[in-house]
Biopython code that builds the backbone (N, CA, C, O; Angstrom):
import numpy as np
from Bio.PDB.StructureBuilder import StructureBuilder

atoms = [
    (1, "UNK", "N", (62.284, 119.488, -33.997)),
    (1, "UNK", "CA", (61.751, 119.531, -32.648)),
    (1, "UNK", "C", (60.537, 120.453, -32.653)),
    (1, "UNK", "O", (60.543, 121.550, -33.211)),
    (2, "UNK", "N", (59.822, 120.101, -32.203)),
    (2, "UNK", "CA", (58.374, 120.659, -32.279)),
    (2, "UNK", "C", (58.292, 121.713, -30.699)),
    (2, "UNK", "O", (58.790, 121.476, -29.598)),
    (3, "UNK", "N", (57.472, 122.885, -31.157)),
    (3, "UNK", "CA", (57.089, 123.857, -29.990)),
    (3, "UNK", "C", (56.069, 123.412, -29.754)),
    (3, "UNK", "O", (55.446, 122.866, -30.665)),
    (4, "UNK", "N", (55.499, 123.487, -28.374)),
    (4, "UNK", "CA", (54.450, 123.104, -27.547)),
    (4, "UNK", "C", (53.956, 124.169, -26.957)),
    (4, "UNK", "O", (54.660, 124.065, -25.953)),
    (5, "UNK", "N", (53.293, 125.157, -26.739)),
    (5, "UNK", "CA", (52.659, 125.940, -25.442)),
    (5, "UNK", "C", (51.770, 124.917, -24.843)),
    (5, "UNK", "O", (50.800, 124.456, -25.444)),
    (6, "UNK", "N", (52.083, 124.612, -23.779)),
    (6, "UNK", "CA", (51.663, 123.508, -22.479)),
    (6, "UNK", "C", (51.712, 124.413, -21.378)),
    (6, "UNK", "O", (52.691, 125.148, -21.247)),
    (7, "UNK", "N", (50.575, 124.444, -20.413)),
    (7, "UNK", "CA", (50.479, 124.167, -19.026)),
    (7, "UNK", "C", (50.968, 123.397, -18.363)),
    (7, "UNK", "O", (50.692, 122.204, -18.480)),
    (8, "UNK", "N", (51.974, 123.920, -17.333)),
    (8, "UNK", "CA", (52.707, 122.950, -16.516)),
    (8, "UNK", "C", (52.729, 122.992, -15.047)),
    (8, "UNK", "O", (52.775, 124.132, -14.585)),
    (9, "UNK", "N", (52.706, 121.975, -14.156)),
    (9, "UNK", "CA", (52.136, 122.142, -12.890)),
    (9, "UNK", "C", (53.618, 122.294, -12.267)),
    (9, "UNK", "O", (54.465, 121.429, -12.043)),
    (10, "UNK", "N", (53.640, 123.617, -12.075)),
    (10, "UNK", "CA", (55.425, 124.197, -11.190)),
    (10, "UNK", "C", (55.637, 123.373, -10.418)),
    (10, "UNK", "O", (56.565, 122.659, -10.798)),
    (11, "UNK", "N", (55.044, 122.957, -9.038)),
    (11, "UNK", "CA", (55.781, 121.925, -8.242)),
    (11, "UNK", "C", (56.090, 120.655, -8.949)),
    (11, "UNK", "O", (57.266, 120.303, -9.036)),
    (12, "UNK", "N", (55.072, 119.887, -9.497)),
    (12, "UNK", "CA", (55.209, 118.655, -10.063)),
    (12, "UNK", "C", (57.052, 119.187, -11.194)),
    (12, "UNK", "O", (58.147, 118.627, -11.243)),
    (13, "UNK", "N", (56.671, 120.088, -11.678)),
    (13, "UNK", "CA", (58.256, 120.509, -12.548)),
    (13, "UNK", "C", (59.468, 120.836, -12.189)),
    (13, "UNK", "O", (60.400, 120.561, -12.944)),
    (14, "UNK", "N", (59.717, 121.557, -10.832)),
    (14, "UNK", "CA", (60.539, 121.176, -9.779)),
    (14, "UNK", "C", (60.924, 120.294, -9.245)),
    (14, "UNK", "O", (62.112, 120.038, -9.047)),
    (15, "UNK", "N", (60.167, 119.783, -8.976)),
    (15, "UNK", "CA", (60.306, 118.292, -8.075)),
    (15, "UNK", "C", (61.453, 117.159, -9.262)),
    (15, "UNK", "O", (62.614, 116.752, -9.218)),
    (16, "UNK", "N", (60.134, 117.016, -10.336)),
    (16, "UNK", "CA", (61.189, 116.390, -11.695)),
    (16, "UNK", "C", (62.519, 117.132, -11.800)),
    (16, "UNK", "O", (63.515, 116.409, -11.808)),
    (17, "UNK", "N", (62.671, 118.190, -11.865)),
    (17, "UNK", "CA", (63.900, 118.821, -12.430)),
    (17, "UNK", "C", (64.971, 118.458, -11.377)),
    (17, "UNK", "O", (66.106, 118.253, -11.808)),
    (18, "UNK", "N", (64.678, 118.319, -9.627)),
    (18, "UNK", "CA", (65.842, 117.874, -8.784)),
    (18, "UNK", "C", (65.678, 117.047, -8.871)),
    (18, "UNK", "O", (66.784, 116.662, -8.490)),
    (19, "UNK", "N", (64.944, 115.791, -9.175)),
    (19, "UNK", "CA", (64.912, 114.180, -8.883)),
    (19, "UNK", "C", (65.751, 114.236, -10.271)),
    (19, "UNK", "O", (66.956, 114.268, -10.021)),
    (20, "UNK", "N", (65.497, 114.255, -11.521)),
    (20, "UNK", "CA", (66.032, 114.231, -12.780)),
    (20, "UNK", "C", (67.637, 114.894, -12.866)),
    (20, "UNK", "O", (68.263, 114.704, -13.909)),
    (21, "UNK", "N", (68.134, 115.497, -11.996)),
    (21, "UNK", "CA", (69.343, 116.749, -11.584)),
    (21, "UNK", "C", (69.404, 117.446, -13.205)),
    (21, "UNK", "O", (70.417, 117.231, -13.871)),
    (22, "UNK", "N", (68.176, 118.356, -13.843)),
    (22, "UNK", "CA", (68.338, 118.875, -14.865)),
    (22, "UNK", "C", (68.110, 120.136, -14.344)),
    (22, "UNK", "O", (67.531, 120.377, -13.284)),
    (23, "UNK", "N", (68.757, 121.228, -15.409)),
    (23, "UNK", "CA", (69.160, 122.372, -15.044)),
    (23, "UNK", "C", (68.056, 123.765, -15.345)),
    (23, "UNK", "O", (67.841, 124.816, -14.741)),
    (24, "UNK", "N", (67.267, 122.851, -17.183)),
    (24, "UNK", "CA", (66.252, 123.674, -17.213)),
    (24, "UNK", "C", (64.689, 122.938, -17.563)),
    (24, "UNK", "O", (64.452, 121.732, -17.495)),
    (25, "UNK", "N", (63.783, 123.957, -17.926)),
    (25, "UNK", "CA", (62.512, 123.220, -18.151)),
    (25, "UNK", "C", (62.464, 122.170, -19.312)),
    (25, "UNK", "O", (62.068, 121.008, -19.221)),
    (26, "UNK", "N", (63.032, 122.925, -20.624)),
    (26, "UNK", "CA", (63.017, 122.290, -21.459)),
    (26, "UNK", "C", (63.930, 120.614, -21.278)),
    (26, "UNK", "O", (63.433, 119.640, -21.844)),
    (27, "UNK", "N", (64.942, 120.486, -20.648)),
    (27, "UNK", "CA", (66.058, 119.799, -20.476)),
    (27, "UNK", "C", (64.918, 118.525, -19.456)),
    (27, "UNK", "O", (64.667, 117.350, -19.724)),
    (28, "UNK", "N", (64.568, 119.168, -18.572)),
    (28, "UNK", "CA", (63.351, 118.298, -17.863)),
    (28, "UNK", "C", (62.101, 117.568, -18.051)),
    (28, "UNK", "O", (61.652, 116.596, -17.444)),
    (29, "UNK", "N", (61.615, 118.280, -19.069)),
    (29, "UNK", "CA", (60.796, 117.880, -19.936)),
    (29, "UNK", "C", (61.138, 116.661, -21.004)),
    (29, "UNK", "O", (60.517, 115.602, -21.089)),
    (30, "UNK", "N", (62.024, 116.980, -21.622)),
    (30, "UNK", "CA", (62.904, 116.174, -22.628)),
    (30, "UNK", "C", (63.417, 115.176, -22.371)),
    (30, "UNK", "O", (63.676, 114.416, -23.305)),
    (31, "UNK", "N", (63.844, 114.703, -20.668)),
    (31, "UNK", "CA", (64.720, 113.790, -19.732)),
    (31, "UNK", "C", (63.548, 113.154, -19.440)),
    (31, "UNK", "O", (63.806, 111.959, -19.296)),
    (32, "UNK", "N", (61.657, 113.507, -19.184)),
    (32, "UNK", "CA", (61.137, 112.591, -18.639)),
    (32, "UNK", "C", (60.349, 112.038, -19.882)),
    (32, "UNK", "O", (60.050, 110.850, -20.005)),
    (33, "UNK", "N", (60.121, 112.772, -20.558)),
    (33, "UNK", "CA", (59.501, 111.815, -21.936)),
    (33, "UNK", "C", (60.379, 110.817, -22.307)),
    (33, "UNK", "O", (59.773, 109.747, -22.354)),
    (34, "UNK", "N", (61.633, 110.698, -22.611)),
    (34, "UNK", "CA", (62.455, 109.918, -23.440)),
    (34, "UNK", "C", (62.681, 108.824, -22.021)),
    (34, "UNK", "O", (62.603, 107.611, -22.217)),
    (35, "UNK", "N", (62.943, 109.327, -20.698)),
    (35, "UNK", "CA", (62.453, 107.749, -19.656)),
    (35, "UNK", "C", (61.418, 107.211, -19.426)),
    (35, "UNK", "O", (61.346, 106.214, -18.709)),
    (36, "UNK", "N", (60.074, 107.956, -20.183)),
    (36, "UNK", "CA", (58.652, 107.152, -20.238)),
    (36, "UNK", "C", (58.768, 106.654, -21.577)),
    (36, "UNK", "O", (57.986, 105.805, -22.003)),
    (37, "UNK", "N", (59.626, 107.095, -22.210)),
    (37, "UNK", "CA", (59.307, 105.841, -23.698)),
    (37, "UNK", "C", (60.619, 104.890, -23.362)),
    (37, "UNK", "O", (60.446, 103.758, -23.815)),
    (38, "UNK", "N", (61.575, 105.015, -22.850)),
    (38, "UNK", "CA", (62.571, 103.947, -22.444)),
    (38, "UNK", "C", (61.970, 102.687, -21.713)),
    (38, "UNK", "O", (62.167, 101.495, -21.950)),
    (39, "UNK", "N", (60.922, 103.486, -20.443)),
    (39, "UNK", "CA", (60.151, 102.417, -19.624)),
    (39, "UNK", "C", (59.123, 101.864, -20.920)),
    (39, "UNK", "O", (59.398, 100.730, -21.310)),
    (40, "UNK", "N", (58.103, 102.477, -21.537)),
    (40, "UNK", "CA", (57.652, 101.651, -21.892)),
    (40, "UNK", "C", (58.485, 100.696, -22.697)),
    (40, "UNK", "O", (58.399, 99.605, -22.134)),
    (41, "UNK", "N", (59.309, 100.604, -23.836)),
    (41, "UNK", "CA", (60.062, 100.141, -24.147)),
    (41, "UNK", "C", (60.730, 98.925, -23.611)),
    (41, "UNK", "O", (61.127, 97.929, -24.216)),
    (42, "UNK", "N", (60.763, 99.178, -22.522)),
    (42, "UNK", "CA", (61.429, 97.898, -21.190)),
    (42, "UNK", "C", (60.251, 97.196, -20.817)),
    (42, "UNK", "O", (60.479, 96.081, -20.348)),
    (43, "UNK", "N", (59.000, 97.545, -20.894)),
    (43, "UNK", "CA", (57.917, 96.646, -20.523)),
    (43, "UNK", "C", (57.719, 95.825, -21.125)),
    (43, "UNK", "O", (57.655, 94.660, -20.735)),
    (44, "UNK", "N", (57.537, 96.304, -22.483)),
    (44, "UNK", "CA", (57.569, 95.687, -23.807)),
    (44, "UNK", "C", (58.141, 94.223, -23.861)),
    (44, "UNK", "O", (57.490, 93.187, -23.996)),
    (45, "UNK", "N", (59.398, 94.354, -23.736)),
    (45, "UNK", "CA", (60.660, 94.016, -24.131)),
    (45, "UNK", "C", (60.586, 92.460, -22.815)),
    (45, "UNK", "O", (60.909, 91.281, -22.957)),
    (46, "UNK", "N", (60.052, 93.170, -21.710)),
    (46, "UNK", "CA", (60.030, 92.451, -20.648)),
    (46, "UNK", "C", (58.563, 91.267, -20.446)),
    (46, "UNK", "O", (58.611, 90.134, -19.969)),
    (47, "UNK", "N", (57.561, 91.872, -20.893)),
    (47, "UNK", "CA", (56.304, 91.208, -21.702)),
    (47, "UNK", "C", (56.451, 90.111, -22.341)),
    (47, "UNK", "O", (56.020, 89.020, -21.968)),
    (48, "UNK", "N", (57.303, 90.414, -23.725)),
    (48, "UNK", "CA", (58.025, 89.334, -24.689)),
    (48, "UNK", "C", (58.673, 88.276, -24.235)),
    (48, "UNK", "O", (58.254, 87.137, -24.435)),
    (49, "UNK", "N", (60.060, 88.605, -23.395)),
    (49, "UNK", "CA", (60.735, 87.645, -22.921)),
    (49, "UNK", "C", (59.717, 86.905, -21.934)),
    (49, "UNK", "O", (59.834, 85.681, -21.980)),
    (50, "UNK", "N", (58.528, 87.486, -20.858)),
    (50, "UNK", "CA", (58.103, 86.397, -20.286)),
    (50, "UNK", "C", (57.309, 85.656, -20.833)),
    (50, "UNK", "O", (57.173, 84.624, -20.175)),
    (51, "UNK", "N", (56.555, 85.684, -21.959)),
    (51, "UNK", "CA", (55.275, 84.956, -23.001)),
    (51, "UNK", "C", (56.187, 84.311, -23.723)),
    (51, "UNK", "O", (55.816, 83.146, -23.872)),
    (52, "UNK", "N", (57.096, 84.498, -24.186)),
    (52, "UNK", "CA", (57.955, 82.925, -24.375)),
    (52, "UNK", "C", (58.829, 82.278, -23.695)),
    (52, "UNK", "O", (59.487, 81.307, -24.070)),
    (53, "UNK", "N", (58.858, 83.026, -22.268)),
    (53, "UNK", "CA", (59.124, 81.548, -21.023)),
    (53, "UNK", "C", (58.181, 81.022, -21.213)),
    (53, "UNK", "O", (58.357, 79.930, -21.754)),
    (54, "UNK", "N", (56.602, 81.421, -20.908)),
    (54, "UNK", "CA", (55.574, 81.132, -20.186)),
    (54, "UNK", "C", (54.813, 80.825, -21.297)),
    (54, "UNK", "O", (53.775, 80.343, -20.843)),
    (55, "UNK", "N", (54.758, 80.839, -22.497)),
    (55, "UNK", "CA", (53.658, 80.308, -23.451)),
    (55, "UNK", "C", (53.214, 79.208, -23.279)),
    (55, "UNK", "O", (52.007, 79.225, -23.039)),
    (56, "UNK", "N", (53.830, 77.886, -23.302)),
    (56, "UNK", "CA", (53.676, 76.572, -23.226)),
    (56, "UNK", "C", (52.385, 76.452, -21.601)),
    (56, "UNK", "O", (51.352, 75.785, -21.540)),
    (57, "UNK", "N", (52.709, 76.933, -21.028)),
    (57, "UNK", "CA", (52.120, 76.850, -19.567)),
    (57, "UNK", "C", (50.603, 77.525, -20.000)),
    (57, "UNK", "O", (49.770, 76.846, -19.399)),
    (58, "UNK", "N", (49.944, 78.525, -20.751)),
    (58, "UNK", "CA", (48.660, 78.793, -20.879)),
    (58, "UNK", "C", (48.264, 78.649, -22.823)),
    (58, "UNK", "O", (47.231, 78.966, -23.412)),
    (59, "UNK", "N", (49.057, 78.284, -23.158)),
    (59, "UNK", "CA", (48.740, 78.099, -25.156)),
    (59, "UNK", "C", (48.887, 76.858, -25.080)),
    (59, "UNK", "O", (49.700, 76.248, -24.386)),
    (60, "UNK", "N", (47.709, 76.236, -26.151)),
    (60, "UNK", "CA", (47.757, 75.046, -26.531)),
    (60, "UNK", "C", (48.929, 74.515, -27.421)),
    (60, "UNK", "O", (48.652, 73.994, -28.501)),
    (61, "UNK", "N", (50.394, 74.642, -26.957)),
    (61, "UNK", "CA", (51.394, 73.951, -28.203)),
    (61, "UNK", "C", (51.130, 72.861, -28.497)),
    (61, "UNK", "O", (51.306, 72.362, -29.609)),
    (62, "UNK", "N", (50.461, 72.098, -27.108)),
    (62, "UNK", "CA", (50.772, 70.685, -27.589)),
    (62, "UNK", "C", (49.689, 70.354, -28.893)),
    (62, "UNK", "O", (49.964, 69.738, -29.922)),
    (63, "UNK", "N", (48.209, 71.040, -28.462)),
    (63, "UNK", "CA", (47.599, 70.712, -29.820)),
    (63, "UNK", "C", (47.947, 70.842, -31.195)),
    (63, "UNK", "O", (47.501, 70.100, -32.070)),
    (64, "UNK", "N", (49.008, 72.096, -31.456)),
    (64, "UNK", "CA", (49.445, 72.592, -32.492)),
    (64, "UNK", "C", (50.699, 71.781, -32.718)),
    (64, "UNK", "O", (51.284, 71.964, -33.786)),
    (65, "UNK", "N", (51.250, 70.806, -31.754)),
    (65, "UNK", "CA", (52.542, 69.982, -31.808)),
    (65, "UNK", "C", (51.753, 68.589, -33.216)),
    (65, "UNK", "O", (52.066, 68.129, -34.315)),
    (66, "UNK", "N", (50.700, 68.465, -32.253)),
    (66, "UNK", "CA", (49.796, 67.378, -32.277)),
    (66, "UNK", "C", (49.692, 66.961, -33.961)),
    (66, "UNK", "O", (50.056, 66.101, -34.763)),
    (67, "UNK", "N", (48.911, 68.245, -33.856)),
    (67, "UNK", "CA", (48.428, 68.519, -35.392)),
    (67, "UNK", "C", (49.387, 68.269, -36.577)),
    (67, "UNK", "O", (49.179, 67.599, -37.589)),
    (68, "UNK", "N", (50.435, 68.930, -36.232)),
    (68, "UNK", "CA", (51.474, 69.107, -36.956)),
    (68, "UNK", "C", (52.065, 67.521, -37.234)),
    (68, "UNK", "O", (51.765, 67.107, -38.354)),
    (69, "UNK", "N", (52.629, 66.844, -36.633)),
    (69, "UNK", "CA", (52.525, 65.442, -36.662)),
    (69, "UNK", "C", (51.844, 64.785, -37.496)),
    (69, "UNK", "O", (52.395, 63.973, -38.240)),
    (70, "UNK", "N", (50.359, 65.037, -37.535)),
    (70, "UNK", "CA", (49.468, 64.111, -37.941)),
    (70, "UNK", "C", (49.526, 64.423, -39.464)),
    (70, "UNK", "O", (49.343, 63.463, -40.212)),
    (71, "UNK", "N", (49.779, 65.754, -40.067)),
    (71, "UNK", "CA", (50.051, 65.892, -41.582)),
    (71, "UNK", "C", (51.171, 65.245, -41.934)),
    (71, "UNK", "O", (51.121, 65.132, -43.159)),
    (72, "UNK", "N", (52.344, 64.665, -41.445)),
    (72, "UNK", "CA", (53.129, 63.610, -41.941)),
    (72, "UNK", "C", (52.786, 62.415, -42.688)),
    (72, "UNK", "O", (53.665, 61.619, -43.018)),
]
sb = StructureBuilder()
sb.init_structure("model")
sb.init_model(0)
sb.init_chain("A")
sb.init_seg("    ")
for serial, (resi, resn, name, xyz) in enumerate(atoms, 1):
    if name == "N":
        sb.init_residue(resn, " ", resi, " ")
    sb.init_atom(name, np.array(xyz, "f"), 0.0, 1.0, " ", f" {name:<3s}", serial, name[0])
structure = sb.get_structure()
């Protein structure tokens, strides 16, 4: 685990620490990084699953269907 000396904006760190119900800075700190890499993580994840609902609707498959065919 790595030490940091960081500037931290007290209200903005309060505020997190009762919305988060953590007890100290470090604990608060630690609780909102690991739910900004969870969220990104879920975007990700959520990105993926819709580009292969939705591929067919803006990618040319059918040309690449097409093609594929025609080397038979």
């Amino acid at each position: 685990m790595s030490k940091i000396p960081i500037d931290v904006d007290d209200v903005l760190l309060a505020r997190a620490r009762r919305r988060l119900g953590t007890k100290t800075e470090r604990d608060t700190v630690n609780r909102a990084l690991t739910m900004a890499a969870a969220i990104s993580a879920d975007d990700r994840a959520r990105a993926l699953r819709w580009l292969q609902d939705n591929a067919e609707d803006f990618l040319g498959f059918g040309f690449l269907a097409e093609r594929e065919r025609s080397r038979r």
